[in-house]
C-alpha positions in Angstrom: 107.4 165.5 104.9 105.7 167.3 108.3 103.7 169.8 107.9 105.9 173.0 108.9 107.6 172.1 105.6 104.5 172.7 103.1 103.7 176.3 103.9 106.2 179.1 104.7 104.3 179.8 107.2 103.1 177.7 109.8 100.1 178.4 112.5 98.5 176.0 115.1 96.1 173.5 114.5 93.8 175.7 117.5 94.6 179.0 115.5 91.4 181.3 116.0 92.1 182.3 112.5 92.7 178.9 111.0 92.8 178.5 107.6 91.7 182.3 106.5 95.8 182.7 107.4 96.6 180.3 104.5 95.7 183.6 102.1 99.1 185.3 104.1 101.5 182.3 103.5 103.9 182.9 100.8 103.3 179.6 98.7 99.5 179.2 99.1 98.8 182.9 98.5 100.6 182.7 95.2 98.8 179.6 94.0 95.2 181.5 95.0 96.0 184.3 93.5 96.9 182.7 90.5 93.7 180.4 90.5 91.3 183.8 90.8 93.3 185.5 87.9 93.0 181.9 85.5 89.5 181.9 86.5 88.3 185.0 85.9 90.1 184.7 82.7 88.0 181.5 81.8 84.6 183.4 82.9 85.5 186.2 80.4 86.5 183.6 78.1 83.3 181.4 78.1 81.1 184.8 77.3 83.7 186.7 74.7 84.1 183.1 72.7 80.2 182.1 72.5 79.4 185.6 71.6 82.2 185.7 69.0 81.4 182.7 67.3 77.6 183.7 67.3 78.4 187.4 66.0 80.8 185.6 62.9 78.8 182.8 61.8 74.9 184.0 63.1 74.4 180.3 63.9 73.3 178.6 67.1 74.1 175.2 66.3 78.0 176.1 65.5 78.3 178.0 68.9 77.0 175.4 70.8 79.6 173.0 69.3 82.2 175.2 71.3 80.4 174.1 74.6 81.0 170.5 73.5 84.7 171.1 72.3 85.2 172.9 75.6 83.8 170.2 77.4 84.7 166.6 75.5 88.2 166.9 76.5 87.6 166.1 80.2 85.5 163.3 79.6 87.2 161.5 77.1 91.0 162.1 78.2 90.8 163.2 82.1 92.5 160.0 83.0 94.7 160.0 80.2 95.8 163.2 81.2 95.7 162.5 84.8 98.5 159.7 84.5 100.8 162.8 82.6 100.0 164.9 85.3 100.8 163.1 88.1 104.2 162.2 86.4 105.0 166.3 86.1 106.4 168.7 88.2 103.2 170.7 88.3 104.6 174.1 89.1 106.4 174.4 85.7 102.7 172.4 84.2 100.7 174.8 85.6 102.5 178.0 84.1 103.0 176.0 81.1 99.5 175.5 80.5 98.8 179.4 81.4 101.2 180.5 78.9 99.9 178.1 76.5 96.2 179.2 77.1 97.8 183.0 76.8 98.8 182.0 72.9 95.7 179.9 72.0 93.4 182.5 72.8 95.3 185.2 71.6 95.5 183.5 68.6 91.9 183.9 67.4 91.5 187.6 67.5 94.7 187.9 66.0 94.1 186.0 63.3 90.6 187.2 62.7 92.2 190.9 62.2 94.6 189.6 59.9 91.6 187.4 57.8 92.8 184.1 58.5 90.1 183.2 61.2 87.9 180.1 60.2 85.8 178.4 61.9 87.5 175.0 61.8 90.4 177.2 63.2 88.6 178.1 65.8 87.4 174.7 67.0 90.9 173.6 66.9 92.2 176.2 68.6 89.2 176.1 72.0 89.5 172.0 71.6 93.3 172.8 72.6 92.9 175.3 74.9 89.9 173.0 76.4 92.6 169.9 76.7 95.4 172.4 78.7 92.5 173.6 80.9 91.5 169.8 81.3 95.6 169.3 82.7 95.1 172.7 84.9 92.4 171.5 87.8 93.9 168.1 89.1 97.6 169.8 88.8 96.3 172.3 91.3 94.2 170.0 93.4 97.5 167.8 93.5 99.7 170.8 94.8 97.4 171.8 97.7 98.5 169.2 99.8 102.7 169.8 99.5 102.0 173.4 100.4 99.2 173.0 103.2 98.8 171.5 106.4 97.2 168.6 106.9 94.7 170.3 109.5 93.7 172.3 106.9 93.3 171.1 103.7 89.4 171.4 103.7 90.1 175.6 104.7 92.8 175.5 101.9 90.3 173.7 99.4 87.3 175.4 100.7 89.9 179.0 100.0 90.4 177.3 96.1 86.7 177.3 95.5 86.0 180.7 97.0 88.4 181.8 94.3 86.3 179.9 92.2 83.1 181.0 93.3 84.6 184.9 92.8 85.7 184.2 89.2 82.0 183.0 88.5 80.7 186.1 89.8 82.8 188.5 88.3 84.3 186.9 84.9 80.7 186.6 82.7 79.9 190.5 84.0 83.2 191.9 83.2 82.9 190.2 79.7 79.3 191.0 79.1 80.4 195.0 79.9 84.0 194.3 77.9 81.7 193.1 74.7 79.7 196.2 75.2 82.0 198.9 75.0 85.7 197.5 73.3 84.2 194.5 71.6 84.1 190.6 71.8 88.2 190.9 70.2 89.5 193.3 72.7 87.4 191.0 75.7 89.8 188.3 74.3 92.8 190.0 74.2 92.5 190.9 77.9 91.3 186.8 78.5 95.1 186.4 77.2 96.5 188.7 79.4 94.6 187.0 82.7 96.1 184.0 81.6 99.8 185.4 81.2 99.7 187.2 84.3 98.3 183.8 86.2 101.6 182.2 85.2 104.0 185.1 86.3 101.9 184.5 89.8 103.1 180.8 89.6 106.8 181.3 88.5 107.6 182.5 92.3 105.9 179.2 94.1 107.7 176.9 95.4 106.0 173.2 95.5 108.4 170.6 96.1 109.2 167.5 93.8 108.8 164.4 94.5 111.5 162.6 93.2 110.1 158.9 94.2 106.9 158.8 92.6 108.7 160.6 89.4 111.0 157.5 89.3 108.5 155.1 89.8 106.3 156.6 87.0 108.7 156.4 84.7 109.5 152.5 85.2 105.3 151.8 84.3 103.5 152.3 81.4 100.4 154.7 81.3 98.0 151.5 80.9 99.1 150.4 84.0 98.8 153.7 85.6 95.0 154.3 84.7 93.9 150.8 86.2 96.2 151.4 89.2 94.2 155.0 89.7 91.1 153.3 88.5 91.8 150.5 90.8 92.6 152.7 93.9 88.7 154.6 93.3 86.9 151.5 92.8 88.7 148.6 94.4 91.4 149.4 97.1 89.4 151.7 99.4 85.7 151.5 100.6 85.8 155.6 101.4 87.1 156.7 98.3 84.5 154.7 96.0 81.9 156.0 98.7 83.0 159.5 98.3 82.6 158.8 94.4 79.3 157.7 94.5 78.5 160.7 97.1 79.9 163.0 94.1 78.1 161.4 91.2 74.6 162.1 92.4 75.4 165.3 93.7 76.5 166.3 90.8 73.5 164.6 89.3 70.7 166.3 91.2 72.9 170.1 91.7 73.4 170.1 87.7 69.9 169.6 86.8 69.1 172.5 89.3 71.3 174.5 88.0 70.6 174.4 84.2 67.1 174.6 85.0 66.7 177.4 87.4 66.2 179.5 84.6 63.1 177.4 83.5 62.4 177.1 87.2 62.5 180.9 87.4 60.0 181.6 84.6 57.3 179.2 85.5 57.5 178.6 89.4 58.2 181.7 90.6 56.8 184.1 87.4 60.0 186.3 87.5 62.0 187.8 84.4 65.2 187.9 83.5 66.3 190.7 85.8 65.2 188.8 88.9 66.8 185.3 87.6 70.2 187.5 87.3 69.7 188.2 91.1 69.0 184.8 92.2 72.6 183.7 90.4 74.3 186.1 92.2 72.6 185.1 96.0 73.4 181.7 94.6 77.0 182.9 94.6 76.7 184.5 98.1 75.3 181.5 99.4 78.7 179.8 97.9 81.0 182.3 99.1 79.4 182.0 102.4 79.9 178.4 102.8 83.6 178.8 101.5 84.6 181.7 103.9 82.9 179.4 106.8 84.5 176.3 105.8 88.3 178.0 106.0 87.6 179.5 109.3 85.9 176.0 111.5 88.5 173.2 112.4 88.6 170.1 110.4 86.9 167.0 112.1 87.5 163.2 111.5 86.2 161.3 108.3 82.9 160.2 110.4 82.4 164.3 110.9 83.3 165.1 107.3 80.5 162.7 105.6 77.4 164.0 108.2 78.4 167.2 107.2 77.8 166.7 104.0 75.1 164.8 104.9 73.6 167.5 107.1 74.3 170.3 104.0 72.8 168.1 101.3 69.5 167.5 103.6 68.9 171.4 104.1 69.3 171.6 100.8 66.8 169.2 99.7 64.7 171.1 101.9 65.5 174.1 100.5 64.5 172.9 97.1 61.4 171.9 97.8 61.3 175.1 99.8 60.8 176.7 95.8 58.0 174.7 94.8 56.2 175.0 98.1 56.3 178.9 98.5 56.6 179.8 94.7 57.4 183.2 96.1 60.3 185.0 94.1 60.7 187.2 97.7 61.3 183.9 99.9 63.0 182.4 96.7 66.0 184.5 97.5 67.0 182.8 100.8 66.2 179.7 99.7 68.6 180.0 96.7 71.2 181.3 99.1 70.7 178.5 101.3 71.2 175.8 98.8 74.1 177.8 97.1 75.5 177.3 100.6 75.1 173.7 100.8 76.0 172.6 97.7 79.3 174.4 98.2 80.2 172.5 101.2 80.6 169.3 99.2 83.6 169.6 97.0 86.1 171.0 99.4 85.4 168.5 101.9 85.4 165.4 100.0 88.7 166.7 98.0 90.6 167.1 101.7 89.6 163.4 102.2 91.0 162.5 99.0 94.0 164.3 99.8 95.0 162.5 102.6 94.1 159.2 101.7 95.7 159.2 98.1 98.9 158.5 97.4 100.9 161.3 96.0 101.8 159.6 93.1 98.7 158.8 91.5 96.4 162.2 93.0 95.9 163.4 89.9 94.6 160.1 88.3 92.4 159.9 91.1 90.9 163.9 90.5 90.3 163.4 87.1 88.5 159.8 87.5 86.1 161.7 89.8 85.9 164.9 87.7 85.4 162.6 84.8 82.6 160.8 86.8 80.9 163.7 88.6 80.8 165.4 84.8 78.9 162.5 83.0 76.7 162.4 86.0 75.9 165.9 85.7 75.2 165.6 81.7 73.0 162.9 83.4 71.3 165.7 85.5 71.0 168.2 82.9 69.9 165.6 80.3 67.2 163.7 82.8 65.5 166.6 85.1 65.5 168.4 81.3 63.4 165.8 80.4 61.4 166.0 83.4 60.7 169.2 83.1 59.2 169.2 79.6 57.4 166.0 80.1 56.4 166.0 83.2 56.8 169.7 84.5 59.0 171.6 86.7 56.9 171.1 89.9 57.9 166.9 89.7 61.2 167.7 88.5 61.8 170.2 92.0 60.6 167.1 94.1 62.9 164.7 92.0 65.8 166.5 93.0 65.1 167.3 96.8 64.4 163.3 96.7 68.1 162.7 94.9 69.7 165.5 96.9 67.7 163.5 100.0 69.1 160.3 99.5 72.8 161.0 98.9 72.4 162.6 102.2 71.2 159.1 103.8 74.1 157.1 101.8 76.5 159.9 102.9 75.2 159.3 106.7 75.0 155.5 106.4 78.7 155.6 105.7 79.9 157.7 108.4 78.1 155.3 110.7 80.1 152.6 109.3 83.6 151.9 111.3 86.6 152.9 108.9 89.1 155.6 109.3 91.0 158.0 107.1 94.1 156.2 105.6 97.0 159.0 106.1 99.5 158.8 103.1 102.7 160.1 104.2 104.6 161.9 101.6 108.3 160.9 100.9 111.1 163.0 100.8 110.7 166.0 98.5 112.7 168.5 97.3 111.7 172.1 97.1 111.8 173.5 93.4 112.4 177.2 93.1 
């Protein structure tokens, strides 16, 4: 398939605009805007639900189960579930799983007005809606590529986290206001509603079907699948288990930052609660920055690809250290920016290198090994620097993570020294579904 046949509309590889003109295409447009509506729908689901559970059972121990049921799923069944996905067409997956979501969580206020609500029905109920959600991310990641061009899959991917990085941003505030004036219930009914409306934004898109890989899926057994994907990430290509390892302790070192910046807040730079809620949202900014950047510049070759994340993962070593050095809560704010910046350069580019090297068939297996992976290494993070910062205080545990972030920047540079190329996979003939 070229690449005038992903996108309704087409523009040059040298457009000035470059991949900021992917938000005007019919296909890719629909699919963002979808995205933003799913993901603000799980920021105000992630506030409403904790708070609801807290408010019915007073109990810190049973609301923190829901950030394990919300979270188990993708660790113990992402490449389960990645096998089924990549054997789906994942338009009709994707608004499945909205309009299931749409149900599940209506479900709970519903059945707390009528006196039905327990608590073991609500575990079941986020445990389901956690397992759909798990299907959701590598059935979008999978459909970028049939509906972008090639020359601009990092803009498109870098576009898909900016959505992201808005939904963080906006969904906890708009939940935290909801719960304040209509109630945690009426915050969940509208959660529904995002969900329902991010599925009538998918019914118009048109990703096409691959009817090759569906026939070849269906002549294998899922076993078979999962060591093929596992064997594609950590046998068949030298890049990909490079980029995995790359992933891993990012995800190690940014994690632990991120669950401790509170902690860091309070005893390195003496600031309150107020001022922590302004360095999350220059932490954003620094994100949405990097996103907005990364759709606009042209995308390089795999050697260009790893030193910039090489290059973004240095600064923000620096940057971390930056904290300790200055403990100012003033000069904290660009630094936070700054490494909200680099740590959002990461996943967009190393998910357009996984795009074009993977084949079709099996992209989804190879999304939710590395979200699997990247997530255990991050429980890792949180876990370890956790630890650290108890034990050994939050001074060591700053260094300890400019040192990680440091030294995936020098594997990340070794590699792109190394002579190896990006493995195109061309995608057979498709189909478009309406």
């Amino acid at each position: 398939m070229s690449d005038e046949t992903r996108s309704s509309v087409t523009f040059p590889e040298n457009s000035r605009f470059r991949g900021l003109q992917l938000l005007k295409t019919r296909d890719f447009g629909l699919l963002w805007s979808g995205q933003l509506v799913s993901q603000i729908g799980d920021g105000l689901n992630k506030v409403a639900l904790l708070w609801f559970v807290y408010e019915l059972t007073g109990s810190a121990l049973k609301m923190t189960v829901i950030g394990l049921l919300q979270t188990l799923p993708a660790l113990i069944l992402g490449p389960l579930i990645g096998v089924y996905v990549d054997r789906l067409p994942k338009k009709w997956l994707m608004v499945w799983i909205d309009l299931a979501r749409t149900l599940l969580v209506l479900l709970i206020p519903v059945l707390h007005s009528l006196g039905l609500l327990t608590l073991n029905r609500i575990y079941v109920l986020v445990l389901l809606t956690a397992i759909a959600s798990t299907a959701f991310g590598p059935a979008l990641s999978s459909s970028v590529p049939l509906i972008v061009p090639r020359h601009q899959l990092t803009a498109g991917n870098a576009l898909i986290q900016s959505g992201v990085n808005i939904a963080v941003l906006v969904g906890p505030a708009l939940s935290g206001l909801g719960i304040a004036f209509i109630g945690e219930r009426n915050v969940l009914f509208i959660n529904a509603i995002t969900y329902f409306i991010s599925a009538l934004c998918l019914l118009p898109l048109r990703i096409p079907q691959i009817s090759q890989a569906t026939d070849t899926a269906r002549s294998r057994s899922v076993i078979s699948d999962m060591v093929a994907g596992f064997r594609f990430v950590f046998c068949q290509e030298r890049t990909v288990l490079c980029l995995m390892i790359t992933l891993a302790l990012f995800n190690l070192a940014w994690t632990g930052f991120l669950f401790l910046l509170p902690v860091l807040a309070q005893r390195v730079l003496k600031v309150g609660p107020m001022e922590l809620g302004w360095l999350w949202s220059f932490l954003g900014v620094g994100m949405l920055a990097t996103s907005a950047w990364l759709a606009y510049m042209k995308q390089g070759d795999l050697g260009y690809k790893l030193r910039m994340i090489s290059g973004s993962l240095a600064v923000g070593a620096l940057a971390v250290w930056g904290l300790k050095l200055f403990g100012n809560a003033i000069l904290a704010v660009p630094l936070v920016s700054i490494i909200g910046g680099c740590i959002a350069l990461v996943t967009p580019v190393v998910w357009s290198v996984l795009q074009e090297m993977t084949p079709h068939h099996m992209l989804s297996r190879v999304f939710t090994t590395f979200s699997t992976g990247g997530m255990s290494a991050g429980m890792a993070g949180m876990l370890g620097f956790g630890w650290s910062a108890d034990q050994l205080g939050s001074g060591v545990t700053l260094f300890g993570i400019g040192l990680l972030l440091l030294g995936t920047a020098c594997i990340a540079a070794h590699f792109s020294r190394l002579p190896q190329q990006i493995t195109v996979q061309e995608i057979p003939a498709v189909a478009p579904t309406s």
